[in-house]
C-alpha positions in Angstrom: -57.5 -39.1 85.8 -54.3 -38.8 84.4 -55.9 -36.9 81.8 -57.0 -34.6 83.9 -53.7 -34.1 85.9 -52.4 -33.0 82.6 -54.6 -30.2 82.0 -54.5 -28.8 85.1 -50.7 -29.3 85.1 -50.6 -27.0 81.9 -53.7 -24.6 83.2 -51.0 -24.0 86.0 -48.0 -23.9 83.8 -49.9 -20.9 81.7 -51.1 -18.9 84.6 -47.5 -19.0 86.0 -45.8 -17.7 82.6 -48.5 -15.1 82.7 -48.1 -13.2 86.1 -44.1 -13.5 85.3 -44.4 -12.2 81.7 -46.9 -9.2 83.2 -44.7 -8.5 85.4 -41.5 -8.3 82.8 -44.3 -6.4 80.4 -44.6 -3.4 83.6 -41.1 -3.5 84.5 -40.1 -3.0 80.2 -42.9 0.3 80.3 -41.3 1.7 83.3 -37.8 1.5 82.4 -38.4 2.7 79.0 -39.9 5.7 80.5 -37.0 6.4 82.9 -34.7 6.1 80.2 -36.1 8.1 78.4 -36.3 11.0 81.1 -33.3 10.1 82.5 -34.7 8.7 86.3 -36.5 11.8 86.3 -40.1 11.3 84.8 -42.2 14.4 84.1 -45.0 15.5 86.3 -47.8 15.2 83.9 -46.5 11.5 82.6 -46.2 10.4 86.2 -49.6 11.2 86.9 -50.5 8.4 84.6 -47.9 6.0 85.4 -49.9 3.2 86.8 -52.2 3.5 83.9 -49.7 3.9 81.6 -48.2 0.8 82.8 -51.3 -1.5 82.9 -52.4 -0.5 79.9 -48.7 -1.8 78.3 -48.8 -4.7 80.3 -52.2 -6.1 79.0 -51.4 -5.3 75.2 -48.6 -7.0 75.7 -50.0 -10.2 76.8 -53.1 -10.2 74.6 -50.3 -9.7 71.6 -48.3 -12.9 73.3 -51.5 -15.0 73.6 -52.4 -14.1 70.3 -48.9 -15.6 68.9 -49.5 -18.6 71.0 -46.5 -18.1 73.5 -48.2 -19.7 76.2 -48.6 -22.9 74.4 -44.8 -23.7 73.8 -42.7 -25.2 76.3 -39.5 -23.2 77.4 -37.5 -26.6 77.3 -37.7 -26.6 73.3 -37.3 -22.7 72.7 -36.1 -22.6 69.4 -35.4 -19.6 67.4 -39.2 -20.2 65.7 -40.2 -19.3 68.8 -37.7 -16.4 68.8 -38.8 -14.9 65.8 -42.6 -15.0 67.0 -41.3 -13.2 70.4 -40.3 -10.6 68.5 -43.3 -10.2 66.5 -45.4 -10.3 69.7 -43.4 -7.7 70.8 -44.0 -5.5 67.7 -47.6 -5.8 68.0 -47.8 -5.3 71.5 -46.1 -2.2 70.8 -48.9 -1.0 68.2 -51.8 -2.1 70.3 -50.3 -0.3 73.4 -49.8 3.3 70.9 -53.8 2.5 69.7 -55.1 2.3 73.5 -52.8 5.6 75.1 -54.7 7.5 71.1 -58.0 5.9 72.4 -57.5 6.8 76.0 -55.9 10.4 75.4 -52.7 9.0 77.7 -49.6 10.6 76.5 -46.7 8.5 76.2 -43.4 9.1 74.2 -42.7 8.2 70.9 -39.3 6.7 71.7 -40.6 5.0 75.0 -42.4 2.6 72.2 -39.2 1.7 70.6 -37.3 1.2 74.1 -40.2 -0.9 75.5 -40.1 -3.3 72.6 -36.5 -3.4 72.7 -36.9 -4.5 76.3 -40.1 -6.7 76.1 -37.5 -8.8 73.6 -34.5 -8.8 75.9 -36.4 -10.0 79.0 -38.9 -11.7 78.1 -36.9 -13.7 75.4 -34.1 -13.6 78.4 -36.2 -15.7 80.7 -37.1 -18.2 77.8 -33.6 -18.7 76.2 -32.1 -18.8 80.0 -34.5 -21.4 81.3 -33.7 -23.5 78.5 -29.9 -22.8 78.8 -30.2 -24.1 82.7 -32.1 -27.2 82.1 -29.9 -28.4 79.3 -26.8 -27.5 81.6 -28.7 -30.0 84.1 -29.1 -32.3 82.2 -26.0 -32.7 80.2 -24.5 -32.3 83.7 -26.6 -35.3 85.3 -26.3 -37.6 81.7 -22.4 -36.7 82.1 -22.7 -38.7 85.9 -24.5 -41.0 84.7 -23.7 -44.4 84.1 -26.6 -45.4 82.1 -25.9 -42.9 79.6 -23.9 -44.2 76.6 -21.7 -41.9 75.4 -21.6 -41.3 71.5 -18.9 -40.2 69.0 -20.4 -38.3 65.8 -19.0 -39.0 62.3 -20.4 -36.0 60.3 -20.2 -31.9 61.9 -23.1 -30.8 58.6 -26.5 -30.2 59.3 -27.4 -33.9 60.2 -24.7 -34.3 62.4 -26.0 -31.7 64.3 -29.3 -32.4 64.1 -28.3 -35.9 66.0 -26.8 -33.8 68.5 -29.8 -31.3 69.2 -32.3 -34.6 68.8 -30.3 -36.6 71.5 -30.1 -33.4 73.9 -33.5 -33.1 73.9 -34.6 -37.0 73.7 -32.7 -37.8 77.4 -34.8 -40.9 77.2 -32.9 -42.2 74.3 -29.9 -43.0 76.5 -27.0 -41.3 74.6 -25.0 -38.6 74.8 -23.6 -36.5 71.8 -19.8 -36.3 73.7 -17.6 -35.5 70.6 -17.7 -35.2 66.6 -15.4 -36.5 63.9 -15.5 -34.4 60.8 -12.9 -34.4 57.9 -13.5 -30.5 57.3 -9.9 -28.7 58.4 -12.0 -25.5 59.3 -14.1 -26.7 62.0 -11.5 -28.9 64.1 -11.8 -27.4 67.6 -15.4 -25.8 66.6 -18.5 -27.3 68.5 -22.1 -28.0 67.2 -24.6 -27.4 69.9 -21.8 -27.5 72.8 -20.1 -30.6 71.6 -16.3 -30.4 70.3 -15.3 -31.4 67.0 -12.2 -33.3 67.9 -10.5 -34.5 64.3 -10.6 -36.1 61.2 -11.3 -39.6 60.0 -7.7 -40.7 60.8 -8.5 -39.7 64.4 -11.3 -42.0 65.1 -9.6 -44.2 67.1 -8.0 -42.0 69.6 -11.3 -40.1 69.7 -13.2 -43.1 71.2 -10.1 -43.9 73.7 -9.6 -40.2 74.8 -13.8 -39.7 75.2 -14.6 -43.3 76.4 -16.4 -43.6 73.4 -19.7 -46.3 73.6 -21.1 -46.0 70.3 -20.3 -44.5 67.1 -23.4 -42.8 64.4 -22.4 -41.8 61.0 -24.5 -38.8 60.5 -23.3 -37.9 56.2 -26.6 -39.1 54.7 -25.3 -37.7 51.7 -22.2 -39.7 51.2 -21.8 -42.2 48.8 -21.8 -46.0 49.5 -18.6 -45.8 48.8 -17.5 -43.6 51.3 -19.5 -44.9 54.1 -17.9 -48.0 53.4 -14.9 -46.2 54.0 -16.3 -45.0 56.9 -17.6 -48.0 58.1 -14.5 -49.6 58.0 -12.2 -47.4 59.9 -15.0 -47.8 62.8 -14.9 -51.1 62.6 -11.6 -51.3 64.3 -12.6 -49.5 67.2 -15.1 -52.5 68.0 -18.3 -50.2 69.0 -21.5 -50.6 67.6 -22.5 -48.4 64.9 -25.5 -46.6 63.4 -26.2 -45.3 60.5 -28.5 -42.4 59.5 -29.8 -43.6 55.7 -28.5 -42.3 52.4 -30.6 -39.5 51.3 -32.1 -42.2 48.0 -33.5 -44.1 51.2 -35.2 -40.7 52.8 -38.0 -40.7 50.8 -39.8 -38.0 52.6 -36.3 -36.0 52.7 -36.8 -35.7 56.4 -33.5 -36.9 58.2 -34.6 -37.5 62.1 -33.0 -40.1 64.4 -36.1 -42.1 64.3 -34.5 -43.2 61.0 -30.9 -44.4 62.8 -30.2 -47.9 62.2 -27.5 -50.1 62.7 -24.7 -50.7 59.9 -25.5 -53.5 57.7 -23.6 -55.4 54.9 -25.0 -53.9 52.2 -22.9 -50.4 53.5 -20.0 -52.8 53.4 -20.9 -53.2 49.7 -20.0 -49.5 48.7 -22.0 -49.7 45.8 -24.2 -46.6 45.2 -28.1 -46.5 44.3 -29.2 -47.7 41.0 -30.6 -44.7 38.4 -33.4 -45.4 37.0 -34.3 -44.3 33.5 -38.3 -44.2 34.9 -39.7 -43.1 31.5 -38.4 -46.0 29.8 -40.0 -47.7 32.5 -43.4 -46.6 32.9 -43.8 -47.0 29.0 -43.7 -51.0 29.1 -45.0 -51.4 32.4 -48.2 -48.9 32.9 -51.4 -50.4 31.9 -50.2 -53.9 30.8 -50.9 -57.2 32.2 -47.4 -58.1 33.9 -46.6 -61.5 34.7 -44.6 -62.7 37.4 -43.4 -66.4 37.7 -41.8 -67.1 40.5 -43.8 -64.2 42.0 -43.5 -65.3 45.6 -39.6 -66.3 45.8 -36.7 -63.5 46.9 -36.5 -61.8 43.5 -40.6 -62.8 42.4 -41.6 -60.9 45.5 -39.3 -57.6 44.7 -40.1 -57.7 41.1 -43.8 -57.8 41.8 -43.3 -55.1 44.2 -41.6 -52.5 42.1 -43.8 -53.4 39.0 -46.6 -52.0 41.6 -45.7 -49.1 41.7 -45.5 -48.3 38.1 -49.5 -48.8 37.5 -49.5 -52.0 35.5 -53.5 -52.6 34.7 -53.1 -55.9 36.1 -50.0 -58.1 38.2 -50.4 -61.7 38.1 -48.2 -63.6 40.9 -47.5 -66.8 39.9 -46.0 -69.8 41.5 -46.6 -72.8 42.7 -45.7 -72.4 46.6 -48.8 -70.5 48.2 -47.3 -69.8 51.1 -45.2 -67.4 49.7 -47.3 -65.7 47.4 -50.1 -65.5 49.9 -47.6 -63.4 51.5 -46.4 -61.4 48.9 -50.1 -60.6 47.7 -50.7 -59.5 50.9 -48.5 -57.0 51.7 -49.1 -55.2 47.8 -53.2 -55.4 48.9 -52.5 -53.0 52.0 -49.2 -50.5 50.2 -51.2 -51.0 46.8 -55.1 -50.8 47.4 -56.0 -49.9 43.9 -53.9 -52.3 41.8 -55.5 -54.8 39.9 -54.0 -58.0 41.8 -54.2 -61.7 41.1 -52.7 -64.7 42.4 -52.5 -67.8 40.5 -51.1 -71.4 41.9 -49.2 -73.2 38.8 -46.0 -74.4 38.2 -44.3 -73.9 34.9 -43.5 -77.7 34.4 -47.1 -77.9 33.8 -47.4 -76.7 30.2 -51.9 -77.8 29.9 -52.6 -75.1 32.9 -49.3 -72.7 32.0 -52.0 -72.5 28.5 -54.4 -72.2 30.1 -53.2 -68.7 31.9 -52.2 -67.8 28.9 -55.4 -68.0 27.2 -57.6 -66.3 30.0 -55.2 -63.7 31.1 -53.4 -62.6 28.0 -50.1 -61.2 29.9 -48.5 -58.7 27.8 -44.9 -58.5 29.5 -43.5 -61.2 31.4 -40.9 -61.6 34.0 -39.6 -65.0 34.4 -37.9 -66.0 37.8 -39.1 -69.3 38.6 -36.6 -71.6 39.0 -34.1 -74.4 41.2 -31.6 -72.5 42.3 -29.5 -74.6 45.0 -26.8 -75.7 43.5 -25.9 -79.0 45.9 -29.6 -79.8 45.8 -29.7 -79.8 42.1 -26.7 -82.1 41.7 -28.2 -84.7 43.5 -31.4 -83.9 42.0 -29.9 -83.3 38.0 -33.7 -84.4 36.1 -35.6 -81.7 38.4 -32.9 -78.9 37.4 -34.1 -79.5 33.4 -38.2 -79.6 34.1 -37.9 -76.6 36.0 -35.1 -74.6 34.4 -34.9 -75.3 31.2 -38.3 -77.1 30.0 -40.1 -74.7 32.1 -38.4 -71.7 30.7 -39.1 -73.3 27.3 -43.1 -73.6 28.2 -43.2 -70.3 29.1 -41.4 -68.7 26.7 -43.6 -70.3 24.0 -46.9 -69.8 25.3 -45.2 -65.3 25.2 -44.8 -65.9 21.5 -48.1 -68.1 20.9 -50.2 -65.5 23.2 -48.5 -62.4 21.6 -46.4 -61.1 24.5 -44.6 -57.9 24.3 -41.7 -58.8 26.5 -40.2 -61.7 28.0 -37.4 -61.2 30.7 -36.0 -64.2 32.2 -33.6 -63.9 35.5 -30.2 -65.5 35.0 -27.3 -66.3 37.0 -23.6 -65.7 36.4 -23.2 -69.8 37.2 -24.6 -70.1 33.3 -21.2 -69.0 32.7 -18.8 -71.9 32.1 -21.0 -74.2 34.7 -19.6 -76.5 36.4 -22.8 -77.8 38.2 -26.2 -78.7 37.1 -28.1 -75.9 38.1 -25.1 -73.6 36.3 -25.6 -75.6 33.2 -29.9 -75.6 33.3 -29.9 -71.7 33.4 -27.4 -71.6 30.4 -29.9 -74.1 28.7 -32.6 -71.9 29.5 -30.7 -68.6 27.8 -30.6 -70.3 24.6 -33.8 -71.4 24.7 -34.7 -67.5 25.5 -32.2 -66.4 22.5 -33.7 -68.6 19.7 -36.8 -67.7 20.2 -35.8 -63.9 19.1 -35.1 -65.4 15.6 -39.0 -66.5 15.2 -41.2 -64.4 17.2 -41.7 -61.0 17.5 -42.0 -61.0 21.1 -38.7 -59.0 23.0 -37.0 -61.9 25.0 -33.6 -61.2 26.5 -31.9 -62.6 29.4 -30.4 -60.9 32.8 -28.0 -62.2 33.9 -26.3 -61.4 37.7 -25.0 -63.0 40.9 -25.8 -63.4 44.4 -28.4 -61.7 46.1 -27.9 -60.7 49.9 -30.6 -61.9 51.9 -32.1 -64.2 49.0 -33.9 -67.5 50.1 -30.6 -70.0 50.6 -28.2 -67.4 50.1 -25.2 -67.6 52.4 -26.3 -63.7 54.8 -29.5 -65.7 56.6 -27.6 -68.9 57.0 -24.5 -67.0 58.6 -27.1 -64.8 60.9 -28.7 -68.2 62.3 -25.4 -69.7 63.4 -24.1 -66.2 65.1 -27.7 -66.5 67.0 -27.1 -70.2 68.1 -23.3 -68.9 69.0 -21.6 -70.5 65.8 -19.4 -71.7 64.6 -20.2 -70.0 60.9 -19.4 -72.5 58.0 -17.6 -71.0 55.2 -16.8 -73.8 52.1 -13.1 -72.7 51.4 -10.7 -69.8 52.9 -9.9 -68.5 49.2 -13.8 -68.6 47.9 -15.2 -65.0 46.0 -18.6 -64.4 45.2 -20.1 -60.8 43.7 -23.1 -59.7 45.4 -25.8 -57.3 45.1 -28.6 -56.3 47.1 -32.4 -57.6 46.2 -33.7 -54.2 45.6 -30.7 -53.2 43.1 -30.8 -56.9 41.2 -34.6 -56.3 40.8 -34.8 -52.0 39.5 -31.7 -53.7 37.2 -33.5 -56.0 35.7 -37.0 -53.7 35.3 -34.9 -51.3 33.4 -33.3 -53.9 30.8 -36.8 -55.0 30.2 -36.8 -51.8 29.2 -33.9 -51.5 26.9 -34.5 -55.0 25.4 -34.7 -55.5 22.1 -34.5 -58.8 21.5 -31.8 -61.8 21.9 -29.9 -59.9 24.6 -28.3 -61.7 27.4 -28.1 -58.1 30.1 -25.0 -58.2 32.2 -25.4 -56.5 35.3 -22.2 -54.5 36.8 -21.5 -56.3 40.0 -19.2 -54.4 41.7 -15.9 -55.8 43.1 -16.1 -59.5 44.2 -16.6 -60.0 48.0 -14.7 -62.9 49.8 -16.9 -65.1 51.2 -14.7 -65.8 54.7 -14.7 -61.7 54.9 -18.3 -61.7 54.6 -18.9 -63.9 57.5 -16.4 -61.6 59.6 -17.7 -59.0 59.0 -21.7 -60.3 59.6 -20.1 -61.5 63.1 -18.2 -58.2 63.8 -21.5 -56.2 63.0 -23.7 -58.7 65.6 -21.0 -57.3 68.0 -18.6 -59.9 68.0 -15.1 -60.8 67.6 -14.1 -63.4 64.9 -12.7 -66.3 66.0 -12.8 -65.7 69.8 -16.6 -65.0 70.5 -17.6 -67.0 67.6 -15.5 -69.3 65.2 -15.2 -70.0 61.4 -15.2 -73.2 60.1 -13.9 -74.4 56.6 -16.3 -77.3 55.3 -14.5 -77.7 51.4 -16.2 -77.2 48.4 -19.8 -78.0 47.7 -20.2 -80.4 44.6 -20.4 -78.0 41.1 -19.4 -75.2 43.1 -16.6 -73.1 41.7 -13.9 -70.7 44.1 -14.9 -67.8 41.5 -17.7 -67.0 39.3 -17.7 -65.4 36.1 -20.1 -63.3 34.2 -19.2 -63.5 30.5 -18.6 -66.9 28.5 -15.6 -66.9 26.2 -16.4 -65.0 22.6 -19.2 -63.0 24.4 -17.5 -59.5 24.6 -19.7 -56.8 25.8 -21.2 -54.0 24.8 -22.5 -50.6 27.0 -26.2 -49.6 26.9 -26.0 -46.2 27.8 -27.5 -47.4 31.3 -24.5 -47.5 34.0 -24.3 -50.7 35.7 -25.8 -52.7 32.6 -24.2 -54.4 29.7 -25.1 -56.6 27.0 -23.1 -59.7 26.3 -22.9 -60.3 22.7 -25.0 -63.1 21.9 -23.7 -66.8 21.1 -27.0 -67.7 19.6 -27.9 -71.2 18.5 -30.5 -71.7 15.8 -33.9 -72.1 16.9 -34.1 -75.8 15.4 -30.8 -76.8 17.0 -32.2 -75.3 20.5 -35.1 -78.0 19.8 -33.1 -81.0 19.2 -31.2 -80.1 22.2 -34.6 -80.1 24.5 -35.3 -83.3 23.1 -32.4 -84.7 23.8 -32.1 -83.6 27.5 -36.0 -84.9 28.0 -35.4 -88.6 26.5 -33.1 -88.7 29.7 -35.3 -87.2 32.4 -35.4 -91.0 33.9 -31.8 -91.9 33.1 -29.6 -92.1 36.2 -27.9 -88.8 37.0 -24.2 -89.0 35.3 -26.1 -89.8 31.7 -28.3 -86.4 32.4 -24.9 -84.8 33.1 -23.6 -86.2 29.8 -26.7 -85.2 27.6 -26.1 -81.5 29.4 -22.8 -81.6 28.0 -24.0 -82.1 24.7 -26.1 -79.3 24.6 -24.2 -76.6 26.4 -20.6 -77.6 25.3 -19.0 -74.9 27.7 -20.2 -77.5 31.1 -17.0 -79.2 32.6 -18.4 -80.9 35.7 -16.4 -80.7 38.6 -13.9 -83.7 38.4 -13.0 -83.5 42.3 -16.3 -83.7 43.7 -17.7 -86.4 41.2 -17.6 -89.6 43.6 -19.1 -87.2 46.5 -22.1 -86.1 44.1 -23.0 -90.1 43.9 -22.5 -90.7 47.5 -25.6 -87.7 48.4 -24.8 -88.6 52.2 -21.0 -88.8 52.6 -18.9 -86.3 54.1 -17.8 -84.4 51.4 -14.4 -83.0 52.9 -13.1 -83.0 56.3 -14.2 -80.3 58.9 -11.4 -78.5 60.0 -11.0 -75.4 62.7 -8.7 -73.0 61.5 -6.9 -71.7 64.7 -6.2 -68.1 65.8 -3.4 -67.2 64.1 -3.9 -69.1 60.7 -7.0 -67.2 60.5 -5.3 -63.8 60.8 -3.2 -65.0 57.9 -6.1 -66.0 55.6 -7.8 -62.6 56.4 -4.6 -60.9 55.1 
C-alpha cells in the first residue's frame, strides 16, 4: 500500500514538473522570437508560431527526460543538477534546429541562442527558487522551534561546511548549524551556506552565550591530535556536549559525512597523533608465516591478532587459556577476515607438556607473547602466581621459539619492570631477562616492548571510572598527586608490530609515551565528557595508594640510556643483559619458593632483579589482604579546585 502511494505520489510529482517546464519551454521560444524582432514578429514566422512553439517545447522536454531532470527532487538541487540543466538546454536547442531543417520551419539563428539562454534562466529559476523557499521555511520553523538544538561550528573549511549543508537538509537530525568558529582572520563576518562566522578560538565562549549555543562539533578532520586537544579543551569550559568529526587516519574511505560524528572521547584529550607505520618492514615478517598469539584473547592479544590479520599471515594461532575471550576474538576475525587461515588453541603457558606440544604440530614462525598477570594488587596478594605466569611462562615459551626454530619472539612489557616496587612490576622485569639471554644462544630475534597503560584495557582505570559515573559515583582515584602515561590499544599494538620489525635481537623497545596524564584529571575529564560537573554532579574520592603501586612510573632503569631507531615514537633501551647461565640459576631460585609464604617469594625476587624495593608503607597492608588499606576521605569543593590547579 504504502508502496504504492509512493509511486503514484512521484507519477504525480513528474506529471506536475512536466506541464510547468512545457510551459516555461513555450514561453522561452516565444520570447526569444520577440526579442529578436523586437515585439514585432514577421508575417511569414508568425504564421508558424504555434508550430514553432510546440515543436521547441517537446525537444525541450525529451532533452530534460533524457538528462533525468524529472527524477531529482527540487529540495536537493545542487549545482550537479545545475550543470545537467544546462546541458539539457544545449541539446534541446540542437534537437529543436534538427526538427524546424526536417520540417522546412524557419526559425532564426539567434532565436536558438536566446531560447537556451532562457530555458536556463527559468527553468533553473524555478528549481533554484523552490529550493531557496523551502530552506527559508525551514530554517525559519527550526529557528521557532524548541526541539531544535542549536549548534556552534568549530572549523569554516570544506567539512565545516559540509556539516552545515548536511544538517540543513537532514531537519530530522534535530540541530541547527546557528554560527561558526574559525581561526582564519579572512573569513570573520563571512557565512557558509547562510550561517555567520562569528570569531576565532578565543571567542568560543562568548559565541555559545551570544547564540544560545546547545552543542558544539569540531568539524577540522585534518587537525592534529594535538590541536583538537587544544580544541577540545577550550570547549570544555563552555560545558556543552561535543562531537567530533574523525581525523582523516580514521576516514578510511576518505568520505567525511555526519554519519561519522561522534562524541569527544579521552583519547582526543591525549593529543597524541597517529602512529606511522613502516608497512613494508611489516609485511616482510608477517605475510605467509605462522603467527602466534599468547594471550590472543586479552586487551592487547585481541588487537595484536587483529592487525596481524590484515597483513596475510598463512596462519594466526590465538592462544590462551580463557575461551571466552578468544571465542570472541576468533569470531569477529572469521566475519572481517573470511580467508585467513584461523586457529584457536585453549593452553596456558604454565603448562610447558602441551605449550610442546603446539610447538611441535604447528611450528609458529613469529611469536607475540602477551600472556600474562597484570593486576598489580592481585598479584601482591597472589606473589607465587605472578612467577608461573610471568616469568616461568615467558621462559617456556621462549624456549620452545628457540627449540622449534622461531624467527621472532616479541614479548609485551610494562614500564612497572622499571625499578618495581610490586610483584607484578618485578615478574615482567624477570621475564625481560629471561627474553635477553636467550639472544646470546639462539638465533631466534627476541626483544622486549616495553610501554604503559592502555585506555580501555581489561582492569585499566577508563572502564572502572565509566561504571561508577553510570551508578552516579562517586569515582575512586588512589592519590590526588598520582601520574600515569597512557596510550591507546590500537597505537600500543601497530607499536609493538613495527618493533617486531626492527628487532634484532636482545632489545628491550621503548615506546614514546607522550606526556604523563594525572590520574585525578583523567577522571574529571571522563565525568565532564558524560556531561557532568566534577564534584557537584558526581564526586571524587581519594582511597590511598594500592600495595606496590608507585605515584609515578618510569620507562628506563638506571644505566639503560636509549638509543633512536629511525622509527618516531620507538626507542631502544640499551640492554643490561645477564648471562644466559646466571638467568637460569635465577629461575631456579624463584621456583624452589613457589610454596614458600609470600614475603620469602618477595625476598628470592629481590635476588634476582636487584633493582625491586618493595613498598615499605604498604607492607603490613599486603599481609592483611582484607584490611582497609588507608582511610576513605571526600575531598570537599574547594580543596578540589586546589588539587586540580
Amino acid at each position: 500500500m504504502n508502496l504504492k502511494v509512493s509511486f503514484n505520489l512521484s507519477k504525480n510529482r513528474t506529471r506536475y514538473l512536466l506541464i510547468l517546464d512545457l510551459f516555461l519551454f513555450s514561453v522561452a521560444a516565444l520570447f526569444s522570437l520577440l526579442l529578436r524582432f523586437d515585439f514585432r514578429i514577421a508575417g511569414d514566422v508568425m504564421a508558424n508560431l504555434e508550430w514553432i512553439v510546440a515543436i521547441a517545447a517537446g525537444s525541450m522536454a525529451l532533452a530534460f527526460y533524457g538528462f533525468g531532470l524529472y527524477k531529482s527532487l527540487w529540495e536537493f538541487a545542487s549545482v550537479d543538477e545545475l550543470l545537467s540543466l544546462a546541458a539539457a538546454a544545449l541539446a534541446g536547442t540542437l534537437l529543436t534546429y534538427f526538427m524546424f531543417q526536417l520540417t522546412g520551419i524557419f526559425f532564426p539563428r539567434s532565436c536558438y541562442i536566446i531560447m537556451a539562454i532562457l530555458v536556463m534562466a527559468l527553468n533553473g529559476g524555478v528549481r533554484f527558487g523552490y529550493r531557496a523557499l523551502r530552506r527559508s521555511w525551514k530554517h525559519g520553523r527550526a529557528q521557532g522551534d524548541a526541539a531544535f538544538r542549536r549548534i556552534l561550528i568549530f572549523g569554516g573549511g570544506e567539512a565545516g561546511a559540509m556539516v552545515v549543508r548536511e544538517l540543513r537538509q537532514n531537519p530530522h537530525v534535530g540541530k541547527l548549524p546557528v554560527a561558526i568558529i574559525d581561526d582564519d582572520p579572512r573569513k570573520r563576518e563571512l557565512r557558509i551556506g547562510g550561517v555567520p562566522i562569528v570569531g576565532n578560538r578565543t571567542e568560543v565562549l562568548a559565541a555559545v552565550h551570544n547564540y544560545a549555543i546547545d552543542e558544539i562539533i569540531i568539524a577540522i578532520p585534518t587537525a592534529t591530535r594535538r590541536e583538537i586537544r587544544d580544541i577540545v579543551e577550550l570547549c570544555k569550559r563552555t560545558k556543552r556536549p561535543l562531537q567530533i568529526l574523525p581525523g582523516v587516519f580514521e576516514l578510511l574511505d576518505g568520505q567525511v559525512s555526519i554519519k561519522k560524528l561522534r562524541d569527544v572521547n579521552l583519547e582526543d584529550l591525549l593529543g597524541r597523533d597517529p602512529v606511522r607505520l613502516d608497512l613494508e618492514s611489516i609485511t616482510a615478517y608477517l605475510k605467509d608465516r605462522v603467527v602466534m598469539v599468547t594471550g590472543g584473547g586479552g586487551s592487547i592479544g585481541a588487537e595484536l591478532c587483529r592487525q596481524v590479520a590484515g597483513f596475510s599471515p598463512r596462519k594466526l594461532i590465538i592462544l590462551d587459556n580463557y575461551e571466552n575471550n578468544a571465542y570472541d576474538v576468533a569470531n569477529w576475525l572469521r566475519w572481517k577476515h573470511p580467508d585467513l587461515c584461523l586457529d584457536v588453541l585453549i593452553a596456558s603457558v604454565r603448562d610447558s607438556v602441551r605449550l610442546e606440544q603446539i610447538f611441535r604440530e604447528e611450528q609458529p614462525q613469529v611469536i607475540f607473547h602477551a600472556a600474562a598477570h597484570k593486576h598489580v594488587p592481585l598479584m601482591e596478594r597472589n606473589p607465587a602466581e605472578a612467577i608461573k605466569n610471568n616469568v616461568l611462562g615467558t621462559y617456556h615459551t621462549a624456549r620452545l621459539a628457540d627449540a622449534y626454530g622461531a624467527e621472532k619472539f616479541i614479548m609485551i612489557s610494562t614500564d612497572k619492570a622499571v625499578n618495581p616496587t610490586n610483584v607484578m612490576g618485578a615478574s615482567k622485569r624477570c621475564a625481560e631477562m629471561i627474553v635477553q639471554s636467550f639472544h646470546l644462544k639462539s638465533k631466534t630475534h627476541y626483544a622486549a616492548v616495553r610501554f604503559g597503560n592502555v585506555l580501555g584495557s581489561n582492569g585499566s582505570v577508563i572502564p572502572l571510572f565509566r561504571e561508577q559515573i553510570n551508578q552516579g559515583g562517586p569515582v575512586t582515584v588512589t592519590h590526588p598527586e598520582i601520574i600515569r602515561y597512557f596510550m591507546t590499544i590500537p597505537e600500543a599494538v601497530q607499536l609493538v608490530i613495527q618493533s617486531g620489525a626492527l628487532a634484532a635481537g636482545g632489545e628491550v623497545f621503548v615506546l614514546d609515551m607522550g606526556d604523563p596524564v594525572k590520574i585525578v584529571k583523567l577522571a574529571e575529564d571522563l565525568i565532564q565528557l558524560s556531561g557532568y560537573e566534577p564534584y557537584e554532579d558526581i564526586d571524587i574520592v581519594f582511597t590511598g595508594l594500592r600495595p606496590g603501586e608507585k605515584l609515578f612510573e618510569e620507562l628506563l632503569l638506571d644505566g639503560e640510556g636509549i638509543e633512536g631507531t629511525g622509527m618516531e615514537k620507538i626507542f631502544i633501551g640499551k640492554p643490561l643483559v645477564k648471562p644466559f647461565a646466571q638467568v637460569m640459576e635465577d629461575l631456579g631460585v624463584l621456583e624452589t619458593v613457589l610454596e614458600a609464604p609470600a614475603e620469602q617469594i618477595r625476598k628470592a625476587l629481590q635476588q634476582v632483579v636487584p633493582s625491586y624495593r618493595p613498598d615499605p608503607v604498604t607492607q603490613s597492608t599486603r599481609e592483611a589482604g582484607c584490611k582497609k588499606q588507608d582511610k576513605t576521605f571526600r575531598v570537599k569543593k574547594m580543596i578540589a579546585k586546589e588539587v586540580r590547579n
